[in-house]
C-alpha positions in Angstrom: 18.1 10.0 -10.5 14.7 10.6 -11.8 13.7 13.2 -14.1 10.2 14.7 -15.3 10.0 14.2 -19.6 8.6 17.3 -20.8 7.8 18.0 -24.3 8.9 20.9 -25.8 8.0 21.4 -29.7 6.4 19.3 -32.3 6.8 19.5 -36.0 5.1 17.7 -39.5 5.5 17.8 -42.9 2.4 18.5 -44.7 1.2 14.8 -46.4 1.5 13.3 -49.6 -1.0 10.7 -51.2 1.3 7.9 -50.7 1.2 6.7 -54.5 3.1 7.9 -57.6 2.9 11.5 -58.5 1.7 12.6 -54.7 3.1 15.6 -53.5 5.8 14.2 -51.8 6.8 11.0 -54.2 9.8 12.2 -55.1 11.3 13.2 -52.0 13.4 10.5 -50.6 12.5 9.4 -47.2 15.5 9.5 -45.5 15.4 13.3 -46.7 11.8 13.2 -45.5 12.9 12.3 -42.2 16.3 14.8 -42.6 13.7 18.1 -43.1 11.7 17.5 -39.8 14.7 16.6 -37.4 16.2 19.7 -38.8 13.9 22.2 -38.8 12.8 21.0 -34.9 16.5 22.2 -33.7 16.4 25.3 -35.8 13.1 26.2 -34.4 14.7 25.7 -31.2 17.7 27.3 -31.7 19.5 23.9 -30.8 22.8 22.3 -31.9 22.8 18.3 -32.6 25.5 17.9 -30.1 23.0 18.7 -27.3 21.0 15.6 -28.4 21.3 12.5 -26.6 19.8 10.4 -29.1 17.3 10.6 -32.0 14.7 7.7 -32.3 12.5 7.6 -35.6 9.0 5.2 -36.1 8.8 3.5 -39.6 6.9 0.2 -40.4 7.8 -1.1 -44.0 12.1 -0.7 -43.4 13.1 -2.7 -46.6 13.9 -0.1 -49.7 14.6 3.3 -49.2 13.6 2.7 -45.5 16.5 0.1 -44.7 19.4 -0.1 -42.9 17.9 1.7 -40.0 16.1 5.0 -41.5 16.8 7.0 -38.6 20.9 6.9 -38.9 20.4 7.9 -42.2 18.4 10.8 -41.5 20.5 12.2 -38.6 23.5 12.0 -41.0 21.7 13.8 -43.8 20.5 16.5 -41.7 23.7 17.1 -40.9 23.7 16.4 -37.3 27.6 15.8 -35.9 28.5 12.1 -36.5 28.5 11.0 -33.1 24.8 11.7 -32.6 23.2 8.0 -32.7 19.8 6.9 -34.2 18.0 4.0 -33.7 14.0 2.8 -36.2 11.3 1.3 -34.1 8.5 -0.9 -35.7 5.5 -0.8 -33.6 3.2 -0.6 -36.5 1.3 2.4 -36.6 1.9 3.1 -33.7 5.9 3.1 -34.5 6.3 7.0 -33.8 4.2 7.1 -30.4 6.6 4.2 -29.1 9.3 6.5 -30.0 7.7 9.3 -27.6 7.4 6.5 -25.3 10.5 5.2 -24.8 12.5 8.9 -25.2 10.4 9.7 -22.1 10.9 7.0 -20.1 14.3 6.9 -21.0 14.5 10.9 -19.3 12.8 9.7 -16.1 15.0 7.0 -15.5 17.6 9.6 -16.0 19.6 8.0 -19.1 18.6 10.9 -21.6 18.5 14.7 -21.6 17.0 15.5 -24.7 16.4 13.6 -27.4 14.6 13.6 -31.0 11.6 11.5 -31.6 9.7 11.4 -34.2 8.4 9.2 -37.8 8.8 8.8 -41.3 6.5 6.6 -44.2 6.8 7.2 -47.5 4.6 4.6 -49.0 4.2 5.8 -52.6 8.0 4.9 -52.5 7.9 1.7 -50.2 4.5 0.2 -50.5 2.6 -0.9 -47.5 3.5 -4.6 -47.3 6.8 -4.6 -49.0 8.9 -5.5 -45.5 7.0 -8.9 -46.1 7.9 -9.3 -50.2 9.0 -12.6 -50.9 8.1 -14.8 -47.3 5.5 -14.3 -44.4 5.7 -14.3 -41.0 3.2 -17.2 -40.5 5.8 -19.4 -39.1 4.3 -22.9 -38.5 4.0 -22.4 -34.5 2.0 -19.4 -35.4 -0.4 -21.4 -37.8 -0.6 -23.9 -35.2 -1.7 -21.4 -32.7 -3.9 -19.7 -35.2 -4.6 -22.4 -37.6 -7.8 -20.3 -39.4 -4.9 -18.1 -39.7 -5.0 -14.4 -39.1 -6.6 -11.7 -41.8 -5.5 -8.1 -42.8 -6.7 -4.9 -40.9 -9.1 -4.1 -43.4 -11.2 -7.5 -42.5 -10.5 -6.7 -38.7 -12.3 -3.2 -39.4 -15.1 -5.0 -40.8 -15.2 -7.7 -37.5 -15.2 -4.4 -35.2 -18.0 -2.8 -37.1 -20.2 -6.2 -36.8 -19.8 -6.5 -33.1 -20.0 -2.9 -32.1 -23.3 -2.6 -35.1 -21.9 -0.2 -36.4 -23.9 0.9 -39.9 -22.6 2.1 -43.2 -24.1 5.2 -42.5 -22.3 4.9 -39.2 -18.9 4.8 -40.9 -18.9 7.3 -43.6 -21.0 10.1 -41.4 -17.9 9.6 -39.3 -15.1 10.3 -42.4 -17.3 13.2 -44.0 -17.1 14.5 -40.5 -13.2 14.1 -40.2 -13.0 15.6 -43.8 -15.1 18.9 -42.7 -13.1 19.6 -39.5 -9.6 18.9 -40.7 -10.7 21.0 -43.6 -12.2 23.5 -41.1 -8.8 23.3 -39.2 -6.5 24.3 -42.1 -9.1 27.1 -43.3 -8.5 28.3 -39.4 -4.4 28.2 -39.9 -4.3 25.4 -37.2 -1.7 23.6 -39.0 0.6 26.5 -39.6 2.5 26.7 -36.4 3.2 22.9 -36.7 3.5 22.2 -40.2 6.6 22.9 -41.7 8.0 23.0 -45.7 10.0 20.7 -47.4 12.8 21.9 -49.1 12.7 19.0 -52.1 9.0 19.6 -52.2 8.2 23.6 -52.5 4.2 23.0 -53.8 3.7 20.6 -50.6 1.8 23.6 -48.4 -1.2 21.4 -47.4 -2.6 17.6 -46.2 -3.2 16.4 -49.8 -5.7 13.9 -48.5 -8.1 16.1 -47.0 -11.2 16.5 -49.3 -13.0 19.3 -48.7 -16.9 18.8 -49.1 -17.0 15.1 -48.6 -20.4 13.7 -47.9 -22.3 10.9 -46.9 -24.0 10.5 -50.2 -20.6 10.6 -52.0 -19.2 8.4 -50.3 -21.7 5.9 -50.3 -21.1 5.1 -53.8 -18.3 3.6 -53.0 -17.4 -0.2 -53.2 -16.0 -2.4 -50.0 -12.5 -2.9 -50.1 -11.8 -6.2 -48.2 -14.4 -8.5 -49.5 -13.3 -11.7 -51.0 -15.1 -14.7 -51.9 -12.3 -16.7 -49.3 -13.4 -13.9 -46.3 -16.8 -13.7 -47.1 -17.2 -17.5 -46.9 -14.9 -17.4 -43.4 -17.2 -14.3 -42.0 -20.4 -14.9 -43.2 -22.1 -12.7 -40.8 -20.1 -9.7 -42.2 -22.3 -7.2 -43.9 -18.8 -5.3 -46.0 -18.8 -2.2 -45.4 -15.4 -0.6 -44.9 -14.2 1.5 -48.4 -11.7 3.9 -49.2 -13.7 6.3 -48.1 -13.9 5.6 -44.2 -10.4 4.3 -44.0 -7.4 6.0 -43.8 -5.5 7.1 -47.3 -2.0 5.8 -48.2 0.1 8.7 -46.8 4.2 9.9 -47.4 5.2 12.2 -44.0 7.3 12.9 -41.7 7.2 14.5 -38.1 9.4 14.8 -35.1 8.6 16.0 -31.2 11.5 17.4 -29.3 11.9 15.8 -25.7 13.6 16.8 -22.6 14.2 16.7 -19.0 12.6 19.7 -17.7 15.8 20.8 -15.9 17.9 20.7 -19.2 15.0 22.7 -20.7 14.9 25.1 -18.1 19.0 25.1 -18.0 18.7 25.8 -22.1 15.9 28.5 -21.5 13.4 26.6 -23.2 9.6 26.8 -22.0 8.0 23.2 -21.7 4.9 23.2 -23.4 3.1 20.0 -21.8 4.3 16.9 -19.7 3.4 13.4 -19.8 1.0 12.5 -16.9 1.5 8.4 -17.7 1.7 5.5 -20.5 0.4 2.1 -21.6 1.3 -0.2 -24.0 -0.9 -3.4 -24.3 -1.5 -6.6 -26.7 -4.6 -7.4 -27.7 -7.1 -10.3 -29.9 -4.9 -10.4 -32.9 -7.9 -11.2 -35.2 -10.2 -8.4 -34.1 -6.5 -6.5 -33.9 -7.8 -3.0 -33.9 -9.4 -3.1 -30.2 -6.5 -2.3 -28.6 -6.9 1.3 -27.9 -10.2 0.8 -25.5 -8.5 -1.7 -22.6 -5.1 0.8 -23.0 -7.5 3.6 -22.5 -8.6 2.1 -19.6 -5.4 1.5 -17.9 -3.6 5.2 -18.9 -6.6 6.3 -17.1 -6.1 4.4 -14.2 -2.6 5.3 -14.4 -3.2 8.7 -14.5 -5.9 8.7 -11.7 -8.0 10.6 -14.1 -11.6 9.6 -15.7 -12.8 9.7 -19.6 -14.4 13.0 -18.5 -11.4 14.9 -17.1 -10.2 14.6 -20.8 -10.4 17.8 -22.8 -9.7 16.2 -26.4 -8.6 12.4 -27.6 -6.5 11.5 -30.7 -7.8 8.0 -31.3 -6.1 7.0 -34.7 -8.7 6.8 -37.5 -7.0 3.9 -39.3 -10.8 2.8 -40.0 -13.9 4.8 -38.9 -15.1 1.0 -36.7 -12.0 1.5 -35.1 -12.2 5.4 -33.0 -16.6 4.4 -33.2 -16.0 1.4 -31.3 -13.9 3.3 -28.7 -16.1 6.1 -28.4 -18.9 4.0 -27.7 -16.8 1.6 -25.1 -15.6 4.4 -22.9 -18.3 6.7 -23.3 -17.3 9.1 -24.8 -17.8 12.3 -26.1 -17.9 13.3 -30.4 -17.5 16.4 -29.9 -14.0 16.2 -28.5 -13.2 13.0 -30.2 -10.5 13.9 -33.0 -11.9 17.8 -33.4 -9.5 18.6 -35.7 -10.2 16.0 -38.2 -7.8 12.3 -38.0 -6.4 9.9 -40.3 -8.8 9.2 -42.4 -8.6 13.1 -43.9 -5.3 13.6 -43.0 -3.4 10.9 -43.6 -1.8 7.8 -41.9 1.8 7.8 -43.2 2.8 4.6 -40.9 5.7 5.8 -38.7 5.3 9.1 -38.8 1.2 9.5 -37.6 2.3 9.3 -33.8 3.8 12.4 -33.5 1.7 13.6 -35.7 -1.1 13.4 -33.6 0.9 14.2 -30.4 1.6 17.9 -32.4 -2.0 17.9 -33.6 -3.2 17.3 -29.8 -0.8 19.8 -28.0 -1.9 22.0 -30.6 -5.7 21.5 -30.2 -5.0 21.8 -26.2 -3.3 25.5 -26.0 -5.7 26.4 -28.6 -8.8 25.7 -26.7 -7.1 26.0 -22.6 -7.8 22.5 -22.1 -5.5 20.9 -19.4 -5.5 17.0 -20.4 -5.4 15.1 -23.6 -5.1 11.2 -24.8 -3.5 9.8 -27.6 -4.2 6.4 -28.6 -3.1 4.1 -31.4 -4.6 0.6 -32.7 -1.3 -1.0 -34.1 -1.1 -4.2 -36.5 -0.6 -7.9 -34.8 -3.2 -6.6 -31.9 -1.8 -3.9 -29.9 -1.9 -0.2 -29.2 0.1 2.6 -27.4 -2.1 5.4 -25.3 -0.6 8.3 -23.3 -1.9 11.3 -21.0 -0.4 14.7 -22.1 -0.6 18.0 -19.7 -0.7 21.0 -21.0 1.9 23.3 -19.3 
């Protein structure tokens, strides 16, 4: 028997800078992870035995992110043994997948309720490491792609080329996502989401976000992905992707609490959106971060609904090309294009960013009365998650 997926709360921890001596460095991830699942049931006023499962994003699982992350954390929160966990690796777009699949899973009518969420704690497991020691250009891949493939940084820098897509272009766009997530916090828009971590008592705020970040500060800054190999490959590449208009390395967690609207009702819980539809699509896995405008085009489809029924869109700001790009396919509008500031001020801690944006977008839509939202993803290997939430 079907079942509508409603969501019910979303939680983050504030974010580290993913490299030694970040705010959250010395917080184990499993612990990370452990914080957020249990301050969502506490919130809630829930017991882990009314959980059906618990499913946790997190890209680099090698370190302290093997042997499947998410078991770990449900049995260091606490949560009764028989509660099982399961990690997804979707790349970034790990945690979203999560939201996904708990959903879907409720309106075939094999879940109740279940915890989704993410954890990435890359000052502790380096972006890359899953991949230490081998690669995973097998020789039918290099036969397929015999050029071979190149990191999202140089992707970043093929999606600004095609879409002409300026310097300027690319760190107006970051000084801007700086100014309103720092805008956002100075508002106390985090504060209902964002909860403390126990190992971590000075963690309060995003590290990442820079207040006063500028165009002319930024433009000082060198390109990050040139090499004399790429540069001779993509000669028609002007290099213009930095530091500074890409998303920082990022330690978080987060977690979204997901149920059939009957058990929420049954448990006296009020729904705060629902999930109008979903897409999951592969794309060019050179150009690898497009993937967000032909998903975008069918969850609109899906939903029956047009880029201008939207009242807000979380496009992931892995790179400022990437959400520009989008914008400018779809035609859409700045204004309600990441209004609380994305990744590239506050953070993209791998498997954990999906449900943080999900909490960042419910939030931005209760704030302002708007009805629908989207949440998109550009993921590594060329794909991308997008979803329609409802405000309730």
């Amino acid at each position: 028997m079907s079942s509508e997926a409603v969501l019910v709360d979303v939680v983050r921890t504030p974010v580290g800078r993913g490299k030694p001596g970040g705010s959250l460095s010395g917080v184990h991830p499993v612990d990370l992870a452990a914080g957020v699942l249990t301050a969502i049931l506490e919130r809630n006023g829930l017991e882990s035995a009314q959980l059906d499962d618990v499913l946790l994003g997190c890209v680099s699982q090698v370190g302290d992110q093997a042997m499947n992350i998410a078991r770990q954390a449900v049995l260091a929160a606490g949560f009764d043994e028989d509660i099982p966990a399961t990690t997804i690796d979707r790349q970034c777009g790990s945690s979203q997948q999560a939201v996904h699949f708990a959903a879907q899973g409720i309106a075939a009518g094999a879940y109740d309720a279940v915890l989704v969420g993410g954890v990435e704690s890359m000052s502790r497991v380096p972006l890359g490491s899953s991949a230490a020691g081998g690669s995973p250009m097998s020789p039918r891949l290099r036969a397929r792609y015999p050029q071979g493939l190149v990191n999202q940084g140089v992707s970043a820098e093929l999606i600004a080329q095609r879409w002409n897509l300026s310097r300027d272009d690319l760190d107006a766009f970051a000084a801007e996502s700086h100014a309103r997530a720092a805008a956002a916090w100075h508002e106390g828009f985090f504060s209902g989401t964002t909860v403390p971590v126990a190992e971590a008592p000075d963690a309060v705020i995003d590290e990442t976000v820079r207040e006063g970040t500028t165009v002319e500060k930024l433009a000082g800054l060198p390109a990050s992905f040139r090499t004399d190999a790429m540069a001779e490959r993509f000669p028609e590449i002007e290099w213009k992707v930095t530091p500074g208009n890409s998303s920082p390395l990022t330690d978080g967690a987060s977690a979204a609490l997901l149920m059939s609207a009957e058990r929420a009702d049954a448990l006296g819980l009020r729904p705060r959106a629902r999930f109008r539809a979903f897409d999951v699509i592969g794309d060019d896995p050179l150009m690898m971060l497009t993937g967000p405008i032909p998903a975008t085009r069918r969850v609109l489809e899906k939903a029956g609904l047009a880029i201008s029924d939207l009242d807000a869109y979380e496009v992931n700001e892995a790179f400022a090309s990437v959400p520009l790009a989008w914008a400018a396919e779809l035609g859409a509008d700045p204004a309600r294009l990441n209004p609380r500031g994305g990744a590239i001020a506050l953070g993209h801690a791998l498997g954990s960013s999906g449900t943080r944006l999900l909490g960042t977008l419910l939030d931005h839509l209760e704030a302002t009365g708007g009805r629908y939202g989207l949440q998109t993803m550009c993921e590594g290997g060329g794909m991308a998650n997008a979803l329609i939430l409802e405000r309730l």
